[in-house]
C-alpha positions as CSV (number, residue, x, y, z in Angstrom):
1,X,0.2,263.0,-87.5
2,X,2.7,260.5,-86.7
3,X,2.1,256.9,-86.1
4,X,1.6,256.1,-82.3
5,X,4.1,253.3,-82.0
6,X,7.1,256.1,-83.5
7,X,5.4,258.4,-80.7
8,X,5.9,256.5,-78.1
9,X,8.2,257.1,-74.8
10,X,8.6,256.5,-71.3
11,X,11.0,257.9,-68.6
12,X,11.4,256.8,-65.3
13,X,11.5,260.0,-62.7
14,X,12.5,258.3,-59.8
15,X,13.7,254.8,-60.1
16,X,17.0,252.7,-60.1
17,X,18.8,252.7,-63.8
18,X,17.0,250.6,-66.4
19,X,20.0,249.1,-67.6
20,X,20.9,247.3,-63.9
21,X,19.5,244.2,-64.5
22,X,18.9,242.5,-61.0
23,X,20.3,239.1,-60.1
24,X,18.4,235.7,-60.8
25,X,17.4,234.0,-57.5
26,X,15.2,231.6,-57.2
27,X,13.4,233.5,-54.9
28,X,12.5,235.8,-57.2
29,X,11.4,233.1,-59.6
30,X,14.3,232.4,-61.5
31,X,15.4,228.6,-61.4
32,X,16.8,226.2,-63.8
33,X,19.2,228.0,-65.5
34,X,16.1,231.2,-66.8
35,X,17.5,234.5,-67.6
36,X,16.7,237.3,-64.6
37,X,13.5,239.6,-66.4
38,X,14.9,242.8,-68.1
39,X,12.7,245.4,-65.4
40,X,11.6,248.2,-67.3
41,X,11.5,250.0,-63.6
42,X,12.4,248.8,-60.2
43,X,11.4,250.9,-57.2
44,X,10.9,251.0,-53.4
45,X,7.8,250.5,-51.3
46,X,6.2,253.9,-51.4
47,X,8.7,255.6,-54.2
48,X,6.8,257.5,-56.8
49,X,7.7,257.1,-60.7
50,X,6.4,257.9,-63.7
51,X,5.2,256.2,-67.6
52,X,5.4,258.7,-70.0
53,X,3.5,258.2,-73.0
54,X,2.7,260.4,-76.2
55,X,-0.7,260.3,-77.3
56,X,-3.3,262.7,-79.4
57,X,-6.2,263.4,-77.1
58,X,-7.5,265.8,-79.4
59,X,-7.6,263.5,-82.5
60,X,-9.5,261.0,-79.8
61,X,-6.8,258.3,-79.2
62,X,-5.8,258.0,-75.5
63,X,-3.6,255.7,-74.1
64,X,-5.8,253.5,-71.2
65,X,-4.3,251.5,-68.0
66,X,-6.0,247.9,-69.2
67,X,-4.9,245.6,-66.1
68,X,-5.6,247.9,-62.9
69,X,-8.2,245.7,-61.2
70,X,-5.6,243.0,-61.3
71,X,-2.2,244.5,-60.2
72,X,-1.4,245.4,-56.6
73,X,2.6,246.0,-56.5
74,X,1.8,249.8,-57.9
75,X,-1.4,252.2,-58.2
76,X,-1.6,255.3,-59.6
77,X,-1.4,258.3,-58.1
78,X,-2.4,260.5,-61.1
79,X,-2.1,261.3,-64.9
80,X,-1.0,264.7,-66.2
81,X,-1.0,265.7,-69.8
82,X,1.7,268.0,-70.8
83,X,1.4,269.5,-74.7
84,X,4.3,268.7,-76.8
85,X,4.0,272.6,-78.2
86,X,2.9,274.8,-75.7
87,X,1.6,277.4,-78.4
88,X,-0.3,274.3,-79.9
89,X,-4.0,273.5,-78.6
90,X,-5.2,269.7,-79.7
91,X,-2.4,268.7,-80.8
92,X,-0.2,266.0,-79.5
93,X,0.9,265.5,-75.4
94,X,2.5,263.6,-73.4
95,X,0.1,261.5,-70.9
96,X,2.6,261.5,-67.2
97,X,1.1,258.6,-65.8
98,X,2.5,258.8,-61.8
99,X,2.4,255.9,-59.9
100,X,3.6,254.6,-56.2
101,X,5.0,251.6,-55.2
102,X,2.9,249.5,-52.7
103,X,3.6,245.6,-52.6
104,X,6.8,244.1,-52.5
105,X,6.6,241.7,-56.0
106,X,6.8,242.0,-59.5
107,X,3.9,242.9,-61.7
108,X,3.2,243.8,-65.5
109,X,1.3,247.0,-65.9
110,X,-0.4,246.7,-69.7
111,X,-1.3,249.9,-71.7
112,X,-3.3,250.2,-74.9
113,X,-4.1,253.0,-77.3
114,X,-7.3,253.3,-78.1
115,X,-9.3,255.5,-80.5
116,X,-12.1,256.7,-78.6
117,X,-14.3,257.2,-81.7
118,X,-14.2,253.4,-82.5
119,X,-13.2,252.1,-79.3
120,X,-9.9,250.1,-81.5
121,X,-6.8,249.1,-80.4
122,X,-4.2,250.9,-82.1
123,X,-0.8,249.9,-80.0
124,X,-0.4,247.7,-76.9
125,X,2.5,248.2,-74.3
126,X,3.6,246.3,-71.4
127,X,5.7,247.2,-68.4
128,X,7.4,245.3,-66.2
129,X,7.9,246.6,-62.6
130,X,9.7,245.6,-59.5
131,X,9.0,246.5,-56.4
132,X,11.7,246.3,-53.2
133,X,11.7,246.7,-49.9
């Protein structure tokens, strides 16, 4: 099985390009001179995107949304898993993690792979989403 952290992806479904870095204004918390945040997604109030991330349910390791009590900007609307090999059962999928934007702020959504036999952390991912008007 491959390692998680060569496993991993994410895709954004519905969302400005990743590469469009927004403009640093101090309104958005960017005085003195510090860099504008690289936004692995920015989105609208109410626009729906997704996190895709690979993970081997069937070998017991899931990836789990760690921060939900504490972010408001986005909540999610649903997970789907989709096999990687459709002829395969228990093998490897990708976990479609759907979620709409609510709040107008920034927020970090934090991820963790966890093998449900041991409760471990095996990988830890962060990402950082914009919400706009």
């Amino acid at each position: 099985m491959l390692c998680a952290s060569l496993c991993f992806s994410f895709m954004a479904t519905s969302c400005d390009k990743k590469d469009e870095k927004p403009a640093a204004t101090e309104q958005e918390g960017c005085v003195g001179g510090d860099p504008a945040p690289d936004y692995d997604f920015t989105v609208s109030r109410g626009e729906v995107f997704s996190i895709e991330l690979i993970s081997a349910p069937g070998a017991g390791m899931r990836w789990e949304w760690k921060n939900k009590a504490d972010v408001t900007c986005v909540d999610t609307i649903g997970v789907e898993e989709v096999p990687l090999i459709e002829e395969r059962r228990g093998g490897e999928v990708i976990e479609k993690w759907n979620f709409k934007g609510l709040e107008k702020e920034n927020c970090t959504l934090l991820f963790e792979y966890i093998n449900a036999r041991d409760k471990s952390v095996i990988e830890r991912k962060e990402f950082l989403i914009r919400v706009k008007e």
